[in-house]
VMD Tcl script that draws the C-alpha trace (Angstrom):
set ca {
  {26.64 -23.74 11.14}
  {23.37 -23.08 9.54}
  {21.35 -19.85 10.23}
  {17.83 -20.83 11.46}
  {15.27 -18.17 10.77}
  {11.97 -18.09 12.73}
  {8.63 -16.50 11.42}
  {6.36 -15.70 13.71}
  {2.43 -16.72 11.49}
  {0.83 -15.99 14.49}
  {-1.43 -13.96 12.54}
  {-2.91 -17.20 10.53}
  {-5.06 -17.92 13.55}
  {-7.95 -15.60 11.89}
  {-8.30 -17.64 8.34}
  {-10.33 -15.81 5.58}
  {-8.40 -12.48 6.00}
  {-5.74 -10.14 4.02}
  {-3.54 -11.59 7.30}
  {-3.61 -15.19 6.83}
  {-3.56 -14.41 3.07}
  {0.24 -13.00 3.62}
  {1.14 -15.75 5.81}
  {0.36 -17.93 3.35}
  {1.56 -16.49 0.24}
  {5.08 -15.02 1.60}
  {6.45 -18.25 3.54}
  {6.25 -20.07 0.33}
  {8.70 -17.56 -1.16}
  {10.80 -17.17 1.51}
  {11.35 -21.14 1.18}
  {12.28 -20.44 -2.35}
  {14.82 -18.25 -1.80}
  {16.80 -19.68 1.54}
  {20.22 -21.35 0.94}
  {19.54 -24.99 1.38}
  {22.69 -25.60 2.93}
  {23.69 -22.71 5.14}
  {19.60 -21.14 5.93}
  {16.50 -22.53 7.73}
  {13.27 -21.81 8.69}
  {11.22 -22.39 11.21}
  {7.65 -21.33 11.96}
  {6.29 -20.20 15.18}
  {2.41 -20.77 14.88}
  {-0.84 -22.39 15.96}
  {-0.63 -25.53 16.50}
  {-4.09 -26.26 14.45}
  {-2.01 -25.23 11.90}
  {0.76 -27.44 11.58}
  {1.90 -28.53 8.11}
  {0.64 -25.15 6.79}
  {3.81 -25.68 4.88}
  {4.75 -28.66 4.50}
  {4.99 -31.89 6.67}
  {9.13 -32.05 6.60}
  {9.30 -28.21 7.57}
  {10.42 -27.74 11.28}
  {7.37 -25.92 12.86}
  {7.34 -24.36 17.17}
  {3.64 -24.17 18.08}
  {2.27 -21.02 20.28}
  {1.04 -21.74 23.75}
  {-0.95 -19.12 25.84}
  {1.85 -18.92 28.65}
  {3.93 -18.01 25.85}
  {2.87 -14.61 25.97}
  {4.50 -14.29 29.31}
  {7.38 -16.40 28.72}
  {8.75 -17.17 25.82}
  {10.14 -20.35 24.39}
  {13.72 -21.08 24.50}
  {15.46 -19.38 21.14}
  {18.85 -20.51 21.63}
  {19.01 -22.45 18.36}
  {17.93 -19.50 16.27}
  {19.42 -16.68 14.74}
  {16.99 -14.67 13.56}
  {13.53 -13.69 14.69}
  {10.69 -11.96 12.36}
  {7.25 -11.19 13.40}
  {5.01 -11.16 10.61}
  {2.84 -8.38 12.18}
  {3.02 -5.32 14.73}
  {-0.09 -6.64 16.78}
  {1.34 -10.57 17.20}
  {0.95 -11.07 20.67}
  {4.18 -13.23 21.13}
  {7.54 -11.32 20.83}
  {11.14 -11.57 22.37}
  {11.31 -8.24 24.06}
  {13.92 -9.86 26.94}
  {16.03 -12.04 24.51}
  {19.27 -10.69 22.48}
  {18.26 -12.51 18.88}
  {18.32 -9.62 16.21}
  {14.79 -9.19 15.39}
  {13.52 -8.10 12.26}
  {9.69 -6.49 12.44}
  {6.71 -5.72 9.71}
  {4.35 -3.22 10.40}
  {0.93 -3.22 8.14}
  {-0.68 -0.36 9.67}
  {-1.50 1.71 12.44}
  {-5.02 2.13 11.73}
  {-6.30 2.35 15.35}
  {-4.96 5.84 15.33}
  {-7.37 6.87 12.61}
  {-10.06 5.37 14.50}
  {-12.28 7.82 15.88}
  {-14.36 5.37 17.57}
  {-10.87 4.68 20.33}
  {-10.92 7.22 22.79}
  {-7.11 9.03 22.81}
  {-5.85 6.88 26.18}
  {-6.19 3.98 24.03}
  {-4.79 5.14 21.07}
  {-1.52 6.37 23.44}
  {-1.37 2.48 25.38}
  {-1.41 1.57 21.37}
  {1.31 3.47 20.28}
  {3.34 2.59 23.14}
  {3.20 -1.26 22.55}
  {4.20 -0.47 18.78}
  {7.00 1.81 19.97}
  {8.19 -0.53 22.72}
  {8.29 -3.59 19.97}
  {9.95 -1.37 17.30}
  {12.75 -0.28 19.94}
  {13.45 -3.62 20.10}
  {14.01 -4.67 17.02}
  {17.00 -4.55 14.69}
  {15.32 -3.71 11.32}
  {11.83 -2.20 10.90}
  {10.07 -3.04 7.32}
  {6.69 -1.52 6.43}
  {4.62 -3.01 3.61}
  {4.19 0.78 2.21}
  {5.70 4.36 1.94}
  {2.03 5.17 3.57}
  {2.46 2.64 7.09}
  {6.25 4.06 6.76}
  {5.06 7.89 6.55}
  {2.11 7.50 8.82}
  {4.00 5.34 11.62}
  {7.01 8.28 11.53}
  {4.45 10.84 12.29}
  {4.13 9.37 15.68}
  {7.54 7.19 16.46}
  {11.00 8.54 16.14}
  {13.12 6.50 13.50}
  {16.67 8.37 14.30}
  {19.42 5.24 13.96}
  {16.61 2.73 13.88}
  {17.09 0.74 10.19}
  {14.04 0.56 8.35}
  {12.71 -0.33 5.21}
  {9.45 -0.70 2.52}
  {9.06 -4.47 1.11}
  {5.53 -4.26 -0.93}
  {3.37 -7.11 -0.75}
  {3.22 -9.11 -3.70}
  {0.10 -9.74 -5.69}
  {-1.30 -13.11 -4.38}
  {-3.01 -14.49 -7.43}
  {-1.63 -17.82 -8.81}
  {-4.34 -18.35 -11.69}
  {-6.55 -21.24 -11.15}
  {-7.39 -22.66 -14.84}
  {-10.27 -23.69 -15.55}
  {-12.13 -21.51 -13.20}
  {-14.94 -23.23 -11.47}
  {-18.45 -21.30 -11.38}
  {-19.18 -20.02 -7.87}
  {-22.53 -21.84 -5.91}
  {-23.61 -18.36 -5.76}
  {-23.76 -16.94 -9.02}
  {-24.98 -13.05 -9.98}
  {-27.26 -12.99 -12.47}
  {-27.04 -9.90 -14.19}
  {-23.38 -7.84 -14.39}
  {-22.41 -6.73 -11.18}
  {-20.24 -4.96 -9.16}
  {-17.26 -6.98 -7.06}
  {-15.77 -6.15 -3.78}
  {-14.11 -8.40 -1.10}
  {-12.70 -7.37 2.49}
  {-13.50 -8.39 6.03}
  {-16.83 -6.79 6.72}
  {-16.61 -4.27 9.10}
  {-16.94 -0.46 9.47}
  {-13.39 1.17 8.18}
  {-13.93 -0.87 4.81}
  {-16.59 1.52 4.11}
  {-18.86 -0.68 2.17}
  {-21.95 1.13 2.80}
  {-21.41 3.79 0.49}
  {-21.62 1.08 -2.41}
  {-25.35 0.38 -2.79}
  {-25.70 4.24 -3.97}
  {-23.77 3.32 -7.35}
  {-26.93 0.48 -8.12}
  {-29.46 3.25 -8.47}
  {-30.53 3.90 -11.71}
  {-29.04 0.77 -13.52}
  {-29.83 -3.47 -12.87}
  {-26.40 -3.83 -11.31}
  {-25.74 -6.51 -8.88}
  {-23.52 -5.39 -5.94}
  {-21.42 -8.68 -4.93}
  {-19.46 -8.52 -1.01}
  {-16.94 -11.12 -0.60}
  {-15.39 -11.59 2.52}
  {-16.70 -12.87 6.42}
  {-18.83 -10.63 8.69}
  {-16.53 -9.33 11.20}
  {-19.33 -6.81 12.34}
  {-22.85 -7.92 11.96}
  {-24.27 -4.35 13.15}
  {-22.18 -3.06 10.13}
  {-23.50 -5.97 7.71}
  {-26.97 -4.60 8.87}
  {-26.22 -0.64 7.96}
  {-24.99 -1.42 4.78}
  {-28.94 -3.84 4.26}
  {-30.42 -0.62 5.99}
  {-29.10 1.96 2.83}
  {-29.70 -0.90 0.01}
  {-33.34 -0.67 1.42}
  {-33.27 3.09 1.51}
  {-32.52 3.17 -2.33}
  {-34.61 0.38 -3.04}
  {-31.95 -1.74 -4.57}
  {-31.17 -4.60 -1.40}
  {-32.41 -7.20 -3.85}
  {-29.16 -6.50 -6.08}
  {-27.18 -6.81 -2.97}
  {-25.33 -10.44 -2.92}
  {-22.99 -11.44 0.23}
  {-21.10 -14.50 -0.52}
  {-19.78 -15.22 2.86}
  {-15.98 -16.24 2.98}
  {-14.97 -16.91 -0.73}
  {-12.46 -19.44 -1.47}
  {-9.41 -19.27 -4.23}
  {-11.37 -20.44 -6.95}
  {-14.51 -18.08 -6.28}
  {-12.23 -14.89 -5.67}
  {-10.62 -15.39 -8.92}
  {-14.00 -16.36 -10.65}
  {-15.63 -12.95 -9.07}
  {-12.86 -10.37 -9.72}
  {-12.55 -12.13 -13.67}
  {-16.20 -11.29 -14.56}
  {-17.03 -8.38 -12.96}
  {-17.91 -5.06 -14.76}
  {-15.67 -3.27 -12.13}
  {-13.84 -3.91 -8.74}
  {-14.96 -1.31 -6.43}
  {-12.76 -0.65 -3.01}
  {-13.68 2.63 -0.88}
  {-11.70 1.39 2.20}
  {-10.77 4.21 4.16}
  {-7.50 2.52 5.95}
  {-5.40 0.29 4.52}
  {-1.52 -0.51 4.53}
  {-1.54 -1.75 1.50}
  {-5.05 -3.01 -0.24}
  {-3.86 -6.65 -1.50}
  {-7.32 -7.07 -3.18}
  {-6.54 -4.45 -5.28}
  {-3.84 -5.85 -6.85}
  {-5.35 -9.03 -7.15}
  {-8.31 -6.86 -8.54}
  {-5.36 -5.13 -11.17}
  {-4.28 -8.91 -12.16}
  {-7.10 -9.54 -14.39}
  {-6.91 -6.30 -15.65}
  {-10.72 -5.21 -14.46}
  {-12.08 -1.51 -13.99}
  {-10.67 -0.52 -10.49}
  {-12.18 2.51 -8.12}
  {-10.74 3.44 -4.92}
  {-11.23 5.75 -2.24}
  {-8.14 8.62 -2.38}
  {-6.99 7.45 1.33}
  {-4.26 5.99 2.84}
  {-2.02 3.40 0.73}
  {-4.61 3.36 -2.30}
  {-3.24 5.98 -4.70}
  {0.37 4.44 -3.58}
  {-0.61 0.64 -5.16}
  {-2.90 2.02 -7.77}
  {-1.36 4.18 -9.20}
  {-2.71 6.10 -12.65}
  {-4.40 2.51 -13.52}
  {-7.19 3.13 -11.30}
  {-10.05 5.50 -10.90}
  {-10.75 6.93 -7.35}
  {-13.65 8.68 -5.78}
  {-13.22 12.21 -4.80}
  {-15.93 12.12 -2.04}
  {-18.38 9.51 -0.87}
  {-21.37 11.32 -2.11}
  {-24.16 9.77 -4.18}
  {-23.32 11.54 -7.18}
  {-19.96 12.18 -7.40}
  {-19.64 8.17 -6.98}
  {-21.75 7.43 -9.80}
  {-20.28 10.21 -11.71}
  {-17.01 8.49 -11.08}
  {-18.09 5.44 -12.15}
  {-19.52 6.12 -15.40}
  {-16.58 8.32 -16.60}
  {-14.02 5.90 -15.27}
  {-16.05 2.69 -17.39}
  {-15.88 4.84 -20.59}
  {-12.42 6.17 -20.24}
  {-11.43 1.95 -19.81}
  {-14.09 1.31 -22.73}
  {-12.18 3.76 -24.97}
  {-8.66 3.36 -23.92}
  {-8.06 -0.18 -23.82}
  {-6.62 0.17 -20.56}
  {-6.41 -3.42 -18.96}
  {-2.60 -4.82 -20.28}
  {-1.45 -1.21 -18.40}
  {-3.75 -2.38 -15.15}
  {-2.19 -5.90 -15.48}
  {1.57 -4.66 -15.29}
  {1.29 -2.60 -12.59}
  {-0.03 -5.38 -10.69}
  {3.16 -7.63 -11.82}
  {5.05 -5.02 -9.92}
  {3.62 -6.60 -6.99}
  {5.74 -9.80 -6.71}
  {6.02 -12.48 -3.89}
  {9.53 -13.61 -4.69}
  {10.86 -9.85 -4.70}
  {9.14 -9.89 -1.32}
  {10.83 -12.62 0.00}
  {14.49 -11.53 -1.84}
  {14.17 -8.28 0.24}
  {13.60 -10.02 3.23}
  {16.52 -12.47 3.02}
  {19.07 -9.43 2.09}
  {17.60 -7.88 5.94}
  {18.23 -11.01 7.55}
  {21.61 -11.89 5.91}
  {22.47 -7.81 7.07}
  {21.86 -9.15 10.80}
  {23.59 -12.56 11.42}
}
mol new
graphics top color blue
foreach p $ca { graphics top sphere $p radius 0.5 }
foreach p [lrange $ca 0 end-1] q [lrange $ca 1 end] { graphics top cylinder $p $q radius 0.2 }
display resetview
């Protein structure tokens, strides 16, 4: 009888994020690499987004009451939750569950007071004791979420994310196009993505600084306005909005360097996405950077005016002078969807 695995895309209800983005980009593997004949899939998600992959795929849409009870999973042999914070999971059902975690970032959060951050790490803990295999998308989410959640007997693993660039050719020029060299970064918009240290590096040269990404915090949006108008520069500050495909790939292509001072991530897809065109790369030192960058990137030893721009400048010549972009674009091969989904299968085929 054929093993049917279900994926829990719950996550692709926020579109425009790193999220949806892995949804997306690791189902498509994972149908690569099933046995036609013995392996299935089916995907547990909204039901705005049926077809997401494919009309003849076998799809069980989310309900709200779901959340209380679940759906019946008799058919299935497998169950894997795509993220920690999914709000459906079978915590009363015996189907061998298999479990990513991206980060824990609400525990670095100093704006959640510590009774939240404790109900948080108790709804992680209860859905890890649960399940039969644990992966983490780095060594940093594996590290970080030990430091608070005994692992003893509990099998766990790291499967990177890939790098989700499939080259679009010819690129399209974006509606909104800088007009003078500029300055690229894309996330979510919102406070722990640290964006507002970025208008400091457009003093003192005609820069543009380009933010891709939707406006998760419009207060934030504002601070980062409010410090481009304290240097005087908020004219060379561009927000594209949500960017698609074609736009993301146009943006990180042409510009003079991809800049990412994120202060939590997991993993930091846009920076390998950033290291597949083989641009200038500086990151903040914290978290999962240094882990997926590597000694291709440069990274900012503090968040001062000065030592960013001195950063900057040192880490443009170095590239200038060392021809440094085919070493930038094989790291970011390392980074590989179908090695994603191969490690994947191997934890499932361990559990049926």
């Amino acid at each position: 009888m054929s093993k049917k695995i279900i994926i829990d895309c719950e996550r692709m209800k926020y579109p425009h994020t790193g999220l949806h983005s892995y949804c997306i980009n690791l189902v498509p593997a994972l149908q690569k690499v099933v046995h036609p004949d013995s392996e299935e899939l089916c995907f547990f998600l909204p039901k705005e987004q049926n077809g997401a992959f494919g009309n003849d795929q076998d799809y069980l849409f989310q309900h709200s009451y779901h959340k209380l009870v679940m759906p019946s999973l008799k058919k299935f042999s497998i169950w894997h939750s795509l993220h920690q914070d999914s709000d459906y999971y079978p915590l009363k059902n015996k189907l061998p569950v298999v479990l990513t975690i991206h980060d824990i970032n609400v525990m670095h959060n100093a704006d959640k007071s510590a009774a939240k951050k404790k109900r948080y790490i108790q709804q992680v803990e209860k859905k890890i004791r649960r399940a039969n295999h644990v992966a983490f998308i780095s060594n940093f989410t594996s590290n970080d979420v030990k430091q608070y959640i005994d692992f003893t007997n509990k099998p766990n693993s790291v499967v990177y994310n890939g790098c989700t660039i499939r080259e679009i050719y010819p690129l399209q020029t974006p509606s909104i196009k800088p007009a003078a060299p500029y300055y690229f970064t894309l996330a979510t918009i919102m406070k722990k993505k640290n964006f507002h240290v970025l208008p400091a590096l457009l003093v003192g040269n005609d820069r543009l600084l380009v933010i891709g990404g939707i406006t998760a915090s419009e207060s934030y949006k504002q601070e980062i306005i409010s410090i481009a108008i304290k240097y005087g520069v908020e004219k060379r500050l561009v927000f594209t909005g949500p960017v698609t495909e074609n736009d993301k790939q146009w943006y990180m292509k042409n510009c003079e360097a991809f800049l990412f001072p994120s202060l939590t991530e997991g993993f930091g897809a846009p920076v390998v996405e950033a290291m597949y065109f083989g641009v200038p790369i500086f990151l903040s030192q914290l978290t999962s950077l240094p882990e997926i960058g590597g000694d291709v990137c440069y990274y900012f030893p503090s968040f001062e005016k000065e030592a960013m721009q001195q950063t900057v400048k040192e880490g443009l010549q170095h590239y200038k002078n060392s021809n440094a972009a085919e070493k930038i674009k094989k790291r970011a091969a390392m980074f590989s969807w179908p090695n994603a989904a191969a490690e994947y299968l191997n934890i499932y085929r361990s559990l049926y």
